[in-house]
C-alpha positions in Angstrom: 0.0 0.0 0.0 1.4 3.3 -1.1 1.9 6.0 2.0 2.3 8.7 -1.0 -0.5 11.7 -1.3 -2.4 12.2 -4.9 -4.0 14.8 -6.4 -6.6 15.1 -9.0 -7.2 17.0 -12.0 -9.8 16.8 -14.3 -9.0 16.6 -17.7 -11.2 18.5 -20.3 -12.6 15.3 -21.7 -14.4 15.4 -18.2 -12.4 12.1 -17.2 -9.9 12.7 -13.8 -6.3 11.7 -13.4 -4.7 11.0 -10.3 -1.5 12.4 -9.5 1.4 11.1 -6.9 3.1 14.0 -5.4 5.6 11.9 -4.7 6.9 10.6 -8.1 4.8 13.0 -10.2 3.5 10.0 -12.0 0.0 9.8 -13.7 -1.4 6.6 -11.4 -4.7 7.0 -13.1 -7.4 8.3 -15.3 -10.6 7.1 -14.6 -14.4 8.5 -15.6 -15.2 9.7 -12.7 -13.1 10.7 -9.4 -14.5 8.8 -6.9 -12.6 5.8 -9.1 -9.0 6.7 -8.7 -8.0 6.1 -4.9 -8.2 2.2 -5.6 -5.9 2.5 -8.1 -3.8 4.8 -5.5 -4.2 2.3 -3.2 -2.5 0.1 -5.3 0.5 2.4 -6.4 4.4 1.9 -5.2 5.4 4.8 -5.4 9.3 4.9 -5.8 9.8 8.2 -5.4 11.3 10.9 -7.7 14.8 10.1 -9.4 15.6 13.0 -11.9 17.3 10.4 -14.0 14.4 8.5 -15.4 13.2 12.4 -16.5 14.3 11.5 -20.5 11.9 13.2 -23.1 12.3 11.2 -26.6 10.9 13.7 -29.4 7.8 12.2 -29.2 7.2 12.8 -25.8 7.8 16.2 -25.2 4.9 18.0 -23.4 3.0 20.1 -25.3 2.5 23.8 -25.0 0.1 24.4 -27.0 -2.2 22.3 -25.0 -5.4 24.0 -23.5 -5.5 25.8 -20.3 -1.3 25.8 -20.3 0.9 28.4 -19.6 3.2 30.6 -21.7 7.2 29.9 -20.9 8.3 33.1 -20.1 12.2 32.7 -21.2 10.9 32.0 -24.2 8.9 35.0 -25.1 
């Protein structure tokens, strides 16, 4: 059982995901919210290692995405 916290965000799709503040790995996205603490339940969290942060091209977040934010270095 995972001693980690979560937090949820609701994607605008209207589905949730579920959010380990520990790792800062997507544990879940389920329909509705009240769904996602049995997959918590279920996460091992291993905590945050910088060096499994590796964006392959096709990865990279994108900023164009709704609701994001601007980078401001690269205005």
């Amino acid at each position: 059982m995972s001693h980690a916290a979560f937090v949820h965000t609701q994607n605008p799709s209207g589905s949730f995901d579920s959010i380990c503040t520990e790792c800062f790995v997507t544990v879940a996205t389920r329909p509705t919210e009240a769904q996602l603490p049995r997959a918590e339940s279920k996460h091992e969290c291993k905590g945050f290692d910088l060096g499994r942060m590796h964006w392959t091209e096709h990865e990279q977040p994108n900023r164009e995405r709704p609701g994001s934010q601007p980078d401001p270095q690269e205005a």
